[in-house]
C-alpha positions in Angstrom: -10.5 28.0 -25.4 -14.2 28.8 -24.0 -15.5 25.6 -26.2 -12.6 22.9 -25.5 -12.9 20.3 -23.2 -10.1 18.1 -21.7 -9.4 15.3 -19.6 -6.4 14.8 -17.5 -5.6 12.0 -15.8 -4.3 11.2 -12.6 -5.7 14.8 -11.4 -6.6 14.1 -7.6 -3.7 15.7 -6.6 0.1 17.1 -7.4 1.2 18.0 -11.4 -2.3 16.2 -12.5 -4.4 18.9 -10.0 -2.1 21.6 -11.0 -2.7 20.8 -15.0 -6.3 20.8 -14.6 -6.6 23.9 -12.6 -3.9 25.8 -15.2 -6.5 24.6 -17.8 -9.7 25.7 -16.4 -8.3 29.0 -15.8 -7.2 28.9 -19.4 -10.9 28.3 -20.6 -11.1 24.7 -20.6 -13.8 22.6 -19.2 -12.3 19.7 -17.5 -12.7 16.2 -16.6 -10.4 15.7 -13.6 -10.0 11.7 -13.8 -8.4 10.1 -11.5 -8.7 6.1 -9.8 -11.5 7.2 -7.4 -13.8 9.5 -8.7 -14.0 10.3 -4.8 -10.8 11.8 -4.6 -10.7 14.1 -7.3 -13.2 16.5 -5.0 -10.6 18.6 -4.2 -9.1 19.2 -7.4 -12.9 19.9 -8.7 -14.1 22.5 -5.7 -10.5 24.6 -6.4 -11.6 25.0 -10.4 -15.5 25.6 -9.4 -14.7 27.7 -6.9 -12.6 30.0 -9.1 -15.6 30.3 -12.1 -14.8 27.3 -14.2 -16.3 24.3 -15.4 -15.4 20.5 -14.3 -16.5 16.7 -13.0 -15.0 14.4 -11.4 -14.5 10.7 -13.1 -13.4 7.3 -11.4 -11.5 5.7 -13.9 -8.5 2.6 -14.0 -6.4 3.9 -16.9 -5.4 0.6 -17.3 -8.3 -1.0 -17.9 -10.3 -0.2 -21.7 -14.0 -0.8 -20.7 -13.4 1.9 -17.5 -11.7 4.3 -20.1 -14.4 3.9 -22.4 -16.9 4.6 -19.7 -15.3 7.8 -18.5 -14.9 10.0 -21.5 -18.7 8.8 -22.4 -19.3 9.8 -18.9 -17.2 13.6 -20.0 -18.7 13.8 -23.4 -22.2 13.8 -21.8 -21.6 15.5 -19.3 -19.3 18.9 -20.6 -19.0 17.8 -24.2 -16.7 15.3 -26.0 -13.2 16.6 -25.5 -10.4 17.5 -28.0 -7.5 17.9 -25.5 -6.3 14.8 -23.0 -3.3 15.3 -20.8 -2.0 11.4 -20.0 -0.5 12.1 -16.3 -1.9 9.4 -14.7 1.1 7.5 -13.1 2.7 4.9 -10.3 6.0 4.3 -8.6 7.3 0.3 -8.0 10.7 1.2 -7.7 13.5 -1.4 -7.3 16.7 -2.7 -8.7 16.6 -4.9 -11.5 17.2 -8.3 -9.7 14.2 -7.3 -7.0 11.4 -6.2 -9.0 9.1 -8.5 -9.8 6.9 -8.9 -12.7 3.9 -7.3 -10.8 5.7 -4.3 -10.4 7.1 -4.2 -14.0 3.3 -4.8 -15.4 1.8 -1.9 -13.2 3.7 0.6 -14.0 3.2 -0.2 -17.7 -0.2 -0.7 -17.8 -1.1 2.7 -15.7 1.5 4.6 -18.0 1.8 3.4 -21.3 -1.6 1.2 -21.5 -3.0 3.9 -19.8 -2.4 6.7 -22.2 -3.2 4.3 -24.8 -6.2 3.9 -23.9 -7.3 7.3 -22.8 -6.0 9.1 -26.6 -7.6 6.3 -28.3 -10.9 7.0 -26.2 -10.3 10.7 -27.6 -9.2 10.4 -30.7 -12.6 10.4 -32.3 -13.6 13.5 -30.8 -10.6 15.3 -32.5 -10.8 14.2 -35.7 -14.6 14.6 -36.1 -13.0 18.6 -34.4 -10.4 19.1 -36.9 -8.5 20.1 -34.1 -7.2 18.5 -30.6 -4.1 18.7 -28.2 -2.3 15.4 -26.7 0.4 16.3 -24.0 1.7 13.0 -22.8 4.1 13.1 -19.1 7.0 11.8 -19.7 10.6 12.0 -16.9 14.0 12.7 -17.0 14.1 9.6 -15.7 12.9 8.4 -19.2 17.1 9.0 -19.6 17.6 6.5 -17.2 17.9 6.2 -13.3 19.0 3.7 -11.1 16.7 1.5 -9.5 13.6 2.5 -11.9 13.8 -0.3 -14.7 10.3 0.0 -15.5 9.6 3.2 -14.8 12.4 4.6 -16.9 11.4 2.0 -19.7 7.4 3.4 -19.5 8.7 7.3 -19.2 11.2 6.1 -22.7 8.1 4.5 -24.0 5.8 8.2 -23.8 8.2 9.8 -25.8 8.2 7.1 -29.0 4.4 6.8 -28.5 4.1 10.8 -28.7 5.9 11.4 -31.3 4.0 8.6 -33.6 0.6 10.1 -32.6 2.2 13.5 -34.2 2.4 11.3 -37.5 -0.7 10.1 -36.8 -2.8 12.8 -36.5 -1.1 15.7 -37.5 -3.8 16.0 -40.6 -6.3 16.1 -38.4 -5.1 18.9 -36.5 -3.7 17.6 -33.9 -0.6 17.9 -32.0 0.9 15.5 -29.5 4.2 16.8 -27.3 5.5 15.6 -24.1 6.7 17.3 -20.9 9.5 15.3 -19.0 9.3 16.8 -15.7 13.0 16.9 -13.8 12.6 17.3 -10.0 9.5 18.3 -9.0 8.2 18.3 -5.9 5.1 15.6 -5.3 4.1 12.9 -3.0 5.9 10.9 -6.0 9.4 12.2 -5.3 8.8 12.1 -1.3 7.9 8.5 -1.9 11.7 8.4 -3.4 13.3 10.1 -0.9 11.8 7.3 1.9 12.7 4.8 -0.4 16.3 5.5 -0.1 16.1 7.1 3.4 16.9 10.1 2.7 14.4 13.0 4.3 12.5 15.2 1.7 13.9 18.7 2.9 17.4 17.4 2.6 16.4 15.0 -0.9 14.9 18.6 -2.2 18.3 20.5 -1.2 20.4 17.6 -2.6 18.5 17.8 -6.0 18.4 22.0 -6.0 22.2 21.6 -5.6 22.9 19.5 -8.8 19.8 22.0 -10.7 21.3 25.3 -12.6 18.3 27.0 -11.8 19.4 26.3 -8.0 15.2 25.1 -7.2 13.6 22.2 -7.2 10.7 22.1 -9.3 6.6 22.8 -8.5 3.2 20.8 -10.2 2.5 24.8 -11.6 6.2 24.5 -13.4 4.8 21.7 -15.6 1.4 23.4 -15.3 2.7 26.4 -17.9 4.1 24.5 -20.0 1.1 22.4 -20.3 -0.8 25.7 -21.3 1.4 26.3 -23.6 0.7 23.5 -25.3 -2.4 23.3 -25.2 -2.6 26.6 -26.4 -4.1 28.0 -30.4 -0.6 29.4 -30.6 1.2 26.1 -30.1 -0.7 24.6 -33.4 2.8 24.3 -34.9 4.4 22.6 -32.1 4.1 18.7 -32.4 6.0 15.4 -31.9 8.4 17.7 -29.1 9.8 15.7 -25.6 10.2 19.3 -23.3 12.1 18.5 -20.6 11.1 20.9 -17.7 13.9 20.9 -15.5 15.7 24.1 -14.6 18.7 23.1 -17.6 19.7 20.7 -19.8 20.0 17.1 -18.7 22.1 15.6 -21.4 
């Protein structure tokens, strides 16, 4: 994987960092994207630091001109890239007769617009490849979950728009799978445990209670299955929703 490059969005910090860093120790050069170019320091210094190759990039996933700018900014920068990981992602939870349109329209335009925008900025690149990997983050909440209409709608939405870009693309060697994370444990889900006032130790042994693995979930649990994905010998894995979360949720 010496000569593949990949993006990943929303890689400042939690399952975004620990995709990028699972992929520049897999070979990859990276592009660690995140809102504030700023904030990605961290996530760049950790794969440096260990031997490998990536840059920061500022980028709203929501917004196409921004998009556009970014990958140029990767493709000059490492090399146009053939694998994009859409992670990027926001929480505006409430119950259906609170949420307001606002919050509806963010969370759609950082997830779905945004991983719209970000595999049609990459697209090219694979085709003119032959070859590329899309691995789109989807939820179990995607299933449903109370209080997370548009959320759940967007997390839904990932998995139709993953499987069409296997039609798509699939003769150009590409692949597109998602990962629907269950309980993992990220700023995200402590966010949801102060929502309903619940504290995050007792959320995480609530949750680890109702998992059959017994565990909550960690960023390097989606992290190897991103690999995988990414990986030469998943070339015949495509148009797959993998839901990573210690047993079967339906």
């Amino acid at each position: 994987m010496a000569d593949k490059v990949a993006v990943v969005s929303g890689a400042a910090r939690g399952i975004g960092a620990a995709v990028a860093k699972r992929l520049a120790a897999d070979g990859l050069a990276v592009g660690v994207l995140d809102l504030d170019a700023a904030h990605c320091a961290d996530t760049v210094a950790a794969i440096t630091d260990a031997g490998g190759k990536a840059v920061a990039l500022g980028a709203d996933v929501s917004n196409e001109a921004s998009v556009a700018a970014a990958v140029e900014e990767l493709a000059g920068s490492l090399g146009g890239p053939t694998v994009v990981v859409n992670n990027a992602g926001i929480l505006r939870d409430n119950l259906l007769f609170k949420m307001s349109v606002d919050d509806w329209d963010a969370v759609m335009g950082v997830h779905l617009r945004g991983a719209f925008l970000l595999t049609r900025a990459v697209q090219s690149y694979m085709v003119e490849a032959k070859w590329g990997r899309i691995v789109n983050l989807s939820s179990t909440s995607a299933l449903g979950n109370r209080g997370q209409a548009n959320y759940s709608a967007a997390k839904a939405g990932m998995q139709g728009f993953t499987k069409t870009l296997a039609f798509e693309l699939g003769k150009f060697g590409v692949t597109a799978n998602a990962i629907a994370p269950g309980f993992i444990v990220t700023d995200m889900t402590a966010a949801t445990a102060a929502r309903v006032g619940v504290g995050f130790e007792d959320f995480q042994k609530a949750a680890a209670a109702q998992i059959p693995v017994q565990r909550v979930g960690r960023p390097e649990d989606i992290a190897h299955t991103a690999s995988f994905l990414v990986s030469e010998g998943a070339g015949f894995v495509s148009g797959q929703v993998i839901y990573v979360a210690g047993g079967p949720t339906n």
